[in-house]
SELUM-461686 format. One record per residue (C-alpha): x, y, z. Coordinates in Angstrom, 2 decimals, padded with zeros to 5 digits. Last residue first. Layout:
N
u X	v Y	w Z
...
This chain:
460
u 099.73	v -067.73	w -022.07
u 096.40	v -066.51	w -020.31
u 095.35	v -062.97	w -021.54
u 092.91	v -064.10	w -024.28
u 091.54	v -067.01	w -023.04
u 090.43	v -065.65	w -019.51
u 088.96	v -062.82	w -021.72
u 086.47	v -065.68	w -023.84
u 086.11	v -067.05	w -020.22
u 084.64	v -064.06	w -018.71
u 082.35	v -063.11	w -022.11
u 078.90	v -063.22	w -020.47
u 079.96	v -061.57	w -017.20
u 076.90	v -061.06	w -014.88
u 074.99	v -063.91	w -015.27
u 076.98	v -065.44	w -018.03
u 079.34	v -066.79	w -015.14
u 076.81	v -069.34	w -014.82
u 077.68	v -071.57	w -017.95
u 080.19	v -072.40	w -015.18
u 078.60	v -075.54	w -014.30
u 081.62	v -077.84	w -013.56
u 085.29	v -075.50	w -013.12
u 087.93	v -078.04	w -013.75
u 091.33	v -077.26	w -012.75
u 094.31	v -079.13	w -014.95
u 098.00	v -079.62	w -013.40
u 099.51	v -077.09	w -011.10
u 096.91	v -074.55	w -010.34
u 098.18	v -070.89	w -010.73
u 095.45	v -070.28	w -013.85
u 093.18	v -072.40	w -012.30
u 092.36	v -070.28	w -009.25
u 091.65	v -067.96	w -011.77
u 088.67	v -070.20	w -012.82
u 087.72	v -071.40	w -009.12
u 086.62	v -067.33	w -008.86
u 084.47	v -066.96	w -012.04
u 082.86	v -069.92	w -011.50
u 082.11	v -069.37	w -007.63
u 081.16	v -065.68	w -008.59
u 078.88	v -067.09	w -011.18
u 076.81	v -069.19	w -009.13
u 075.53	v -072.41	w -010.71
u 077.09	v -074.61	w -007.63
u 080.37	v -073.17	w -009.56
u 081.52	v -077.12	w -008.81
u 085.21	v -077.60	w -008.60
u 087.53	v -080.32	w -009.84
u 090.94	v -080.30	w -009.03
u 094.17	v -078.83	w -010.05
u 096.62	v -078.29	w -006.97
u 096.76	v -074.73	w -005.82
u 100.10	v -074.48	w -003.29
u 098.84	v -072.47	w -000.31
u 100.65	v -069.92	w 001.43
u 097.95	v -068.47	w 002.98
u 095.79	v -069.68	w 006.21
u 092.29	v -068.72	w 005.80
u 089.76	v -068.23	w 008.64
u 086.21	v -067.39	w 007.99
u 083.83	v -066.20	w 010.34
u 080.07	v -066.13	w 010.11
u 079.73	v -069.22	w 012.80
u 083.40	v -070.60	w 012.63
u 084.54	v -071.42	w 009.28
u 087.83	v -072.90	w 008.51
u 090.17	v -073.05	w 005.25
u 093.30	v -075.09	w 004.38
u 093.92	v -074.46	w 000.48
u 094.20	v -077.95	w -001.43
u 092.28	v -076.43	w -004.43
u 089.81	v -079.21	w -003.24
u 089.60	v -077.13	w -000.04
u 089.43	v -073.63	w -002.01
u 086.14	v -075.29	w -003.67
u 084.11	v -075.99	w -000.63
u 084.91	v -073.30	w 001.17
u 083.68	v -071.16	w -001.86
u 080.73	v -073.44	w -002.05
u 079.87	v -072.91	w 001.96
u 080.14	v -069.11	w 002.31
u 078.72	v -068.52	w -001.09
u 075.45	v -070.51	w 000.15
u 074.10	v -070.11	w -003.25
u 072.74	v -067.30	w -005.47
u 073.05	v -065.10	w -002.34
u 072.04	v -065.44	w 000.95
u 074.72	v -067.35	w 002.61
u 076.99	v -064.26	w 001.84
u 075.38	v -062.14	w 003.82
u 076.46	v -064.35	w 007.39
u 079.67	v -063.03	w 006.24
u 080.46	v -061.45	w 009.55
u 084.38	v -061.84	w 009.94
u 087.09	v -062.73	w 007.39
u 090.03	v -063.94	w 008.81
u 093.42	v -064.10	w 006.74
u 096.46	v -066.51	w 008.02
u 100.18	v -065.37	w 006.99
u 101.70	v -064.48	w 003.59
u 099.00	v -064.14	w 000.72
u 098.18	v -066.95	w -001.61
u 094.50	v -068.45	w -000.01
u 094.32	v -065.02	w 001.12
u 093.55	v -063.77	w -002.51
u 091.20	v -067.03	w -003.06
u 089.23	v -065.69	w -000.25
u 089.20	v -062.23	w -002.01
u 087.53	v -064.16	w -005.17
u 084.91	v -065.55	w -003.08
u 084.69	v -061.78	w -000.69
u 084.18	v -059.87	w -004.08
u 080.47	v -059.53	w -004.14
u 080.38	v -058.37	w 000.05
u 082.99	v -055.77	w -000.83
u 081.64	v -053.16	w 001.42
u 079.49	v -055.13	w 003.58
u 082.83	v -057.91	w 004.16
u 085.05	v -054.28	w 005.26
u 082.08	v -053.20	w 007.79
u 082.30	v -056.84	w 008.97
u 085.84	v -057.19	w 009.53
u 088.66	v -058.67	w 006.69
u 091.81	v -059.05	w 008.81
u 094.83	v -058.89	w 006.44
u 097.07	v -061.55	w 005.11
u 100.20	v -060.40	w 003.04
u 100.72	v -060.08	w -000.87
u 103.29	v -060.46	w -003.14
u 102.89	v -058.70	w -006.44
u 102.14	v -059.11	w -010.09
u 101.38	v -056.44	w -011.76
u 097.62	v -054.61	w -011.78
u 096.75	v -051.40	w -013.32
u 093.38	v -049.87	w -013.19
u 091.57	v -047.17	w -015.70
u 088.89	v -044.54	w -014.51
u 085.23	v -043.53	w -013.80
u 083.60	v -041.98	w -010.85
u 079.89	v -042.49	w -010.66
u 078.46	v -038.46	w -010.55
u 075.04	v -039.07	w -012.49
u 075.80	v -038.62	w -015.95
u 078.74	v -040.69	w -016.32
u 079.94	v -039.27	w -019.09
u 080.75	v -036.21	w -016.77
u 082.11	v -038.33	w -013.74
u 084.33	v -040.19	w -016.48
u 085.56	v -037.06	w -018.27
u 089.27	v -036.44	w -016.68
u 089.50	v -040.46	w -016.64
u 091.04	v -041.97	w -013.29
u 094.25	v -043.75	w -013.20
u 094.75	v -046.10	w -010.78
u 097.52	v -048.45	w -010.20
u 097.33	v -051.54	w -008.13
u 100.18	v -053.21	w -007.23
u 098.75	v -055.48	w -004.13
u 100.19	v -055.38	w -000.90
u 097.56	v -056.88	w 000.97
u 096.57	v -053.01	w 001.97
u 096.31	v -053.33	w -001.87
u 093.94	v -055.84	w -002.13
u 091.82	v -054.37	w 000.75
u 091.26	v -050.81	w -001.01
u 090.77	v -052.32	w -004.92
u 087.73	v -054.70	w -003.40
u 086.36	v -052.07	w -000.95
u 085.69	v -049.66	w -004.78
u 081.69	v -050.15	w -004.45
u 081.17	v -047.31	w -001.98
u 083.86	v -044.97	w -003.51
u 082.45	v -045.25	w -006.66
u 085.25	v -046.43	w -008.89
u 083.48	v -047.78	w -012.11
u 085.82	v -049.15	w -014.69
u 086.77	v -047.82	w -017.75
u 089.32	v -049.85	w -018.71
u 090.81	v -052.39	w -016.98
u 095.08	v -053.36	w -017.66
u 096.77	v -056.55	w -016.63
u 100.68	v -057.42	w -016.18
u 101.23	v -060.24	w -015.07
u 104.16	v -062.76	w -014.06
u 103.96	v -064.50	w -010.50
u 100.29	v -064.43	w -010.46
u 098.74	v -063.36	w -006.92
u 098.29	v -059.71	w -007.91
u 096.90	v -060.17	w -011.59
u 094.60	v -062.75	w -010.56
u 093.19	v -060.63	w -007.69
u 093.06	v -057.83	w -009.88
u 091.42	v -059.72	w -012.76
u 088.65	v -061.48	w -010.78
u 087.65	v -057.84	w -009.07
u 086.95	v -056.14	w -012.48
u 084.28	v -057.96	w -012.96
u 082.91	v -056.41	w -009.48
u 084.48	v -053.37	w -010.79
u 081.90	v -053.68	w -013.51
u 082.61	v -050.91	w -016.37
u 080.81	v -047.60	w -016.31
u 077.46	v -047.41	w -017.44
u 076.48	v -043.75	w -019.48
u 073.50	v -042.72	w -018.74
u 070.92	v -040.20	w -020.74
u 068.29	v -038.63	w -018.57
u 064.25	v -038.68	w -017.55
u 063.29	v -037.14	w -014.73
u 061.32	v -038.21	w -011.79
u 058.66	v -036.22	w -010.53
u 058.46	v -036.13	w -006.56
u 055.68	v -037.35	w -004.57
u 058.09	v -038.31	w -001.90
u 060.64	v -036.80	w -000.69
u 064.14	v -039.25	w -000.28
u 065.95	v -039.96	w 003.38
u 069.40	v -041.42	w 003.32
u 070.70	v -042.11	w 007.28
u 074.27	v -043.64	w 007.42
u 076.79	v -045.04	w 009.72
u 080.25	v -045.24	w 010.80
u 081.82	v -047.29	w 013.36
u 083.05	v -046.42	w 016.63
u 084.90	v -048.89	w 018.12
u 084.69	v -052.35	w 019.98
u 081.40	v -052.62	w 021.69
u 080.12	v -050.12	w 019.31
u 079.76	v -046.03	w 019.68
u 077.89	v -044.91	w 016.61
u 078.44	v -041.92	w 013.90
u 075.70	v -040.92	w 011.66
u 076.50	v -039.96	w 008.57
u 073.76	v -038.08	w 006.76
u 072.38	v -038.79	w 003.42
u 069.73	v -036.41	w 001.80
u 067.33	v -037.23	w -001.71
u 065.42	v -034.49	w -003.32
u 064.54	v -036.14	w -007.08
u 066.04	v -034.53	w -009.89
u 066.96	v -037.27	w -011.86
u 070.44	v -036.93	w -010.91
u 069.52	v -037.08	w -007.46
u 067.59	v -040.39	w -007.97
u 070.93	v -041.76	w -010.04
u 073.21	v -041.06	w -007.02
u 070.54	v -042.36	w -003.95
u 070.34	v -045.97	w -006.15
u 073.65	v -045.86	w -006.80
u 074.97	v -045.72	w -003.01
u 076.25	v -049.23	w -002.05
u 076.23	v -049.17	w 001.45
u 076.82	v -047.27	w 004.60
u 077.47	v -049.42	w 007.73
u 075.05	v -048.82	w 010.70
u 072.37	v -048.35	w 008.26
u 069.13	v -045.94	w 008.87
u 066.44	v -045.71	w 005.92
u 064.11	v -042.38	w 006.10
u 060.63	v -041.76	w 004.32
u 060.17	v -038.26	w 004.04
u 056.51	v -037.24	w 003.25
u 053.59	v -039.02	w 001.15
u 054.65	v -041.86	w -000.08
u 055.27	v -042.88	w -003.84
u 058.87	v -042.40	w -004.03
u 059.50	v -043.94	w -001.08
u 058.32	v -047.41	w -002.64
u 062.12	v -046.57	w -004.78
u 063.75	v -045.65	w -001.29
u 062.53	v -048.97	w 000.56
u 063.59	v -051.30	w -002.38
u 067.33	v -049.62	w -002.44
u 067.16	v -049.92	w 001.05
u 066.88	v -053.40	w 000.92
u 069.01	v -054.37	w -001.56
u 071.92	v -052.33	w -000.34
u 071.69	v -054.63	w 002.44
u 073.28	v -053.83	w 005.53
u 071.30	v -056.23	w 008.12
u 068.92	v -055.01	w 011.02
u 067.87	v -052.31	w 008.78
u 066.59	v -049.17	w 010.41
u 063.33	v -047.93	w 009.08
u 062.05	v -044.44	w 009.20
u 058.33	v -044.40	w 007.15
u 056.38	v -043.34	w 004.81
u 052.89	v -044.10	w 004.25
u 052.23	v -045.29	w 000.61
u 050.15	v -043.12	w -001.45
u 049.15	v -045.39	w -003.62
u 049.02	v -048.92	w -002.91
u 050.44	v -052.35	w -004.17
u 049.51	v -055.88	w -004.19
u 052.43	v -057.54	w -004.30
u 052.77	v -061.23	w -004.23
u 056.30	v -062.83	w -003.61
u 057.05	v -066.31	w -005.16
u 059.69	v -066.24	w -003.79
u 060.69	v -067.02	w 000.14
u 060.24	v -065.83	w 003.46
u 055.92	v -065.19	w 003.85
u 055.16	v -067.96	w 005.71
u 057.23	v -070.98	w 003.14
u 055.92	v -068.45	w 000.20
u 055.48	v -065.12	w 000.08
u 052.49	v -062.71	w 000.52
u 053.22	v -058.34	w 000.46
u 050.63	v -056.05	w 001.10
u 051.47	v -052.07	w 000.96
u 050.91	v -049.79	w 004.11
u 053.91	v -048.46	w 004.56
u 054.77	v -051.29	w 007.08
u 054.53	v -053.91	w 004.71
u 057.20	v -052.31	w 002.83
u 058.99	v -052.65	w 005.69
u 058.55	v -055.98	w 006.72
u 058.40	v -057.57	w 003.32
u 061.69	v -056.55	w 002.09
u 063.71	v -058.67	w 004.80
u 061.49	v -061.17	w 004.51
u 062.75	v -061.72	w 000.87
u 064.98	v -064.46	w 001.45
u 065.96	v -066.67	w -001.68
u 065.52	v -070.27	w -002.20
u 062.76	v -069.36	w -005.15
u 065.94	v -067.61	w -006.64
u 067.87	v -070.73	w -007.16
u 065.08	v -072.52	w -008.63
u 064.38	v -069.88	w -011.49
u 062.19	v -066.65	w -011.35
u 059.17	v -065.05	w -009.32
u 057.29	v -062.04	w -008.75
u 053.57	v -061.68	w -008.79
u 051.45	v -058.02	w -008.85
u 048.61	v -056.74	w -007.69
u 047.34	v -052.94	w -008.48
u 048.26	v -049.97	w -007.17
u 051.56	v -049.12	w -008.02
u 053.88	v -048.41	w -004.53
u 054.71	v -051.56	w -004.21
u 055.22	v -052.28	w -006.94
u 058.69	v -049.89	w -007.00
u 059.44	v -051.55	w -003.57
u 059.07	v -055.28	w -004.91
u 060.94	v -053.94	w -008.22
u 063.65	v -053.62	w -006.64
u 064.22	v -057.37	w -004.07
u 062.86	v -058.93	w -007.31
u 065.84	v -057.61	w -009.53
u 068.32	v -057.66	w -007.45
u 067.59	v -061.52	w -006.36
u 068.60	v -062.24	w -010.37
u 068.16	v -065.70	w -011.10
u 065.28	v -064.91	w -013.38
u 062.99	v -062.23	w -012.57
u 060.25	v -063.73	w -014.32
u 057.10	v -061.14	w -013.56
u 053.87	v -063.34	w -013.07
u 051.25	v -062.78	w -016.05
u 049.37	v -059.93	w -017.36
u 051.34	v -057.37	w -016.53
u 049.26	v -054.50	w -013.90
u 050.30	v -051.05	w -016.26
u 052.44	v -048.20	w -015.88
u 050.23	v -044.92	w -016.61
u 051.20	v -042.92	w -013.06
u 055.00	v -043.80	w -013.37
u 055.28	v -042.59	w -016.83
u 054.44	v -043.30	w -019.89
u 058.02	v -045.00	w -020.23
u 060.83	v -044.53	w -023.35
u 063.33	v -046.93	w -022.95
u 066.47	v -046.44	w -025.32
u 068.77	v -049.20	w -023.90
u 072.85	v -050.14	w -025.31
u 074.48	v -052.76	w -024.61
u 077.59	v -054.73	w -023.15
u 079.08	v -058.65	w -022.76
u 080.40	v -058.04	w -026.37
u 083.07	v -055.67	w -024.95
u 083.01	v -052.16	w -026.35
u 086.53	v -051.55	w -028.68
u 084.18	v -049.61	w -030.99
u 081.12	v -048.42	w -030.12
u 078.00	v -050.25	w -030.08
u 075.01	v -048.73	w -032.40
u 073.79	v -051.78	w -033.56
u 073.32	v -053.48	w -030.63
u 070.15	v -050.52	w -029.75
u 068.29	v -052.86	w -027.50
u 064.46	v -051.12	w -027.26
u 062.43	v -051.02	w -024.17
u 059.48	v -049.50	w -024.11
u 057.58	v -049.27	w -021.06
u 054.44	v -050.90	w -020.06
u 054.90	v -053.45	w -016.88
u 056.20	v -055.83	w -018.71
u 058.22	v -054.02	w -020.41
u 060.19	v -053.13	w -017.57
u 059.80	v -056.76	w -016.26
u 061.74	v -057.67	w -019.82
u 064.97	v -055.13	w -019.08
u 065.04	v -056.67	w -015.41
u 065.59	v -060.06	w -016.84
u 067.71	v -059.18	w -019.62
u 069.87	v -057.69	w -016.32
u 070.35	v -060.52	w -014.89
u 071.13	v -062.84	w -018.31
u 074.06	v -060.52	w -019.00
u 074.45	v -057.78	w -021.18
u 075.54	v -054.68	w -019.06
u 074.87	v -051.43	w -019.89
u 077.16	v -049.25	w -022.15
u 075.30	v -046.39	w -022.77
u 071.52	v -045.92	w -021.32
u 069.38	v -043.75	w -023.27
u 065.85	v -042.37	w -021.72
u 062.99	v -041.17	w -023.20
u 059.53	v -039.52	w -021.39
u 058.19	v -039.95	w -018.10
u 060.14	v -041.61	w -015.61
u 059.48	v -044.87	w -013.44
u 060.76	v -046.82	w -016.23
u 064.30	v -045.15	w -016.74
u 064.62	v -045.67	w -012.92
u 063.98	v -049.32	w -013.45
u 066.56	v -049.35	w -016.55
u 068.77	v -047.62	w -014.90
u 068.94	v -049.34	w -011.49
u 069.22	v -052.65	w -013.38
u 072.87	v -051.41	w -014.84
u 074.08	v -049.27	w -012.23
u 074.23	v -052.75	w -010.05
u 075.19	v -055.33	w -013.07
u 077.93	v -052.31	w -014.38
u 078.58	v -052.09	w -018.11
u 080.58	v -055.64	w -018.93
u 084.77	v -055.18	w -018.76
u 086.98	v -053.66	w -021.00
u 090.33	v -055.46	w -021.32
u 094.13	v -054.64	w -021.78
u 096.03	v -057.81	w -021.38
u 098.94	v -060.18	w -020.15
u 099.25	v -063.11	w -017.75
u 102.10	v -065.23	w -017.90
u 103.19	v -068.94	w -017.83
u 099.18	v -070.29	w -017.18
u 097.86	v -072.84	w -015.64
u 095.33	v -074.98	w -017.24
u 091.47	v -074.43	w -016.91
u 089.07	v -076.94	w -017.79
u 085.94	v -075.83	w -018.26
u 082.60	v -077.68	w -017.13
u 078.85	v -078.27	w -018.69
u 078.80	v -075.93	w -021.31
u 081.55	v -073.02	w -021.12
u 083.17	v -071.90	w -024.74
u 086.74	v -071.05	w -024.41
């Protein structure tokens, strides 16, 4: 398939395939910026190719690194949606002031990161991208990086993109708590920590994605995470405090990407809720703070087999777990999704909605304000499209309630441009009776360039 301005999807008898999804979108922009804040050459293997993470590659060069695609040297059996990176930076002390605004695309990752890396570079700096990002909150990043002594302007009183930076060196540090778990933001308030004098601490009450803390380590800088355990009004919940020094020298190392288990995420839920698959991943990452997705599907009831690699930490380079997944067709029960569970898997809660749109019983999802934040109002396009699926779906504040048992009914659906919507009405139409049509899902190239080339291949 070949995605313009809609798709049609037709259901399909069985499901069958061994696939290897894009490199990583998180690991993926993290390399590249780390890659540019350290002196010397770095190789990443296997990175993602998608339009995101072109747009992180060109504000790395941007701001004076090299940054070379090496397609030729893809291995066999690599996915088309993957490549490799040899950046080679001056260093973080010789990056230069670009000469126009920095384009980050649609990709909020990529502003809400390289806001805390400007901000500690002293000179002034202008990040932007497309319409969808420009509707983005960044006020979340301004406070604190504000508060360590760099100046940060946005639009609509300093909430939304274009952001100004005009950075400083040192920055002060500081011990923020975030009022919202956002991997985002700490990520932002760690990288400006590396250009502060002292410890600079970042509290969450749930822990996050932790890539950014892994691939610092590995590059030698001192970075410590401490659980910190909290009484809440209904049970004690688990949080963390990651501090980084600053001032240190950051390394540079070879990476190796491991596969997208966000990507991965569309094929496990399609391959539990079909009534005949049988659907094999390769390679994909299984950090314990990114693998939610996997852990709720199959307290759904989901077959999921894993099978880690002996080498994947190794090839790695910086500790990400690494193995292969199994998924057969199951039958699957509702579960209660709570807030610490939506944080976890806040990427995969579309596609999980579509899960509990087939399960047994009614599913609630609770505290996905997040998801109104992201390249659209998730909360109200996946709504949206389940209800023209014909799947009976509520929303109560931040809550979402799903009653299961639905019978997909081929309808139109709009991706509102957001690839997770695209990706996620797509399966949908692969139990659908009739035809499903997915409009804008030219999107999914965001973060999984070849999706419907793979849909293609394993439906039958």
């Amino acid at each position: 398939m070949s995605p313009v301005d809609a798709v049609v999807v037709r259901p399909a008898a069985r499901l069958r395939g061994d696939l290897v999804l894009p490199g990583d979108k998180s690991i993926s922009h993290r390399a590249l910026m780390l890659a540019t804040l350290a002196n010397g050459a770095s190789r990443i293997t296997g990175a993602g190719d998608g339009a995101d993470i072109r747009s992180t590659a060109a504000v790395c060069r941007a701001l004076g690194a090299s940054v070379e695609r090496l397609e030729g040297d893809r291995a066999e059996g690599r996915p088309p949606a993957t490549v490799d990176y040899r950046v080679v930076s001056p260093g973080v002390n010789e990056l230069r002031q670009p000469a126009t605004d920095l384009d980050c695309g649609n990709s909020g990752t990529s502003l809400r990161l390289f806001a805390g890396i400007l901000a500690g570079l002293p000179f002034r700096s202008v990040l932007d991208g497309d319409d969808s990002l420009r509707r983005r909150p960044v006020a979340r990043i301004i406070e604190p990086l504000r508060s360590m002594g760099a100046t940060l302007l946005g639009r609509s009183d300093d909430s939304l993109p274009p952001l100004t930076v005009i950075g400083r060196y040192p920055l002060r540090s500081v011990d923020y708590s975030t009022p919202v778990p956002s991997a985002q933001v700490k990520s932002a308030i760690l990288l400006a920590g590396l250009r502060a004098e002292g410890p600079t601490t970042v509290r969450e009450t749930v822990a996050t994605r932790d890539h950014t803390e892994r691939m610092l380590r590995a590059r030698g800088v001192t970075v410590r995470t401490d659980r910190v355990d909290r009484q809440g009004a209904e049970a004690t919940a688990t949080g963390v405090a990651v501090t980084i020094e600053g001032g240190g020298v950051m390394e540079a190392i070879d990476q190796r990407v491991p596969g997208d288990v966000s990507g991965a995420a569309f094929w496990l839920v399609a391959g539990s809720i079909h009534p005949d698959a049988d659907l094999t991943l390769r390679g994909v990452g299984l950090n314990p703070t990114r693998r939610a997705v996997i852990d709720l599907l199959r307290s759904m009831g989901a077959d999921i087999e894993e099978r880690p690699t002996e080498d994947g930490p190794v090839e790695a380079g910086v500790g990400e777990p690494i193995g292969d997944l199994r998924v057969r067709s199951s039958v699957i029960r509702s579960i209660d999704i709570d807030p610490a569970a939506v944080a976890a898997a806040i990427d995969e809660i579309p596609v999980l909605c579509l899960a509990a749109a087939l399960a047994a019983g009614v599913t609630t999802i609770r505290g996905a304000g997040e998801l109104r934040h992201k390249e659209s109002d998730r909360i109200a396009g996946t709504v949206a499209g389940l209800r023209a699926l014909g799947v009976e779906v509520s929303v109560s504040g931040d809550d979402i309630r799903i009653s299961g048992g639905a019978r997909l009914r081929g309808s139109t659906t709009d991706s509102i441009d957001d690839h997770r919507l695209a990706m996620t009405f797509a399966v949908a139409g692969l139990l659908a009776t009739g035809e499903t049509t997915v409009l804008r899902p030219a999107s999914a190239a965001i973060s999984y360039p070849g999706f419907f080339d793979d849909l293609g291949r394993v439906a039958s």
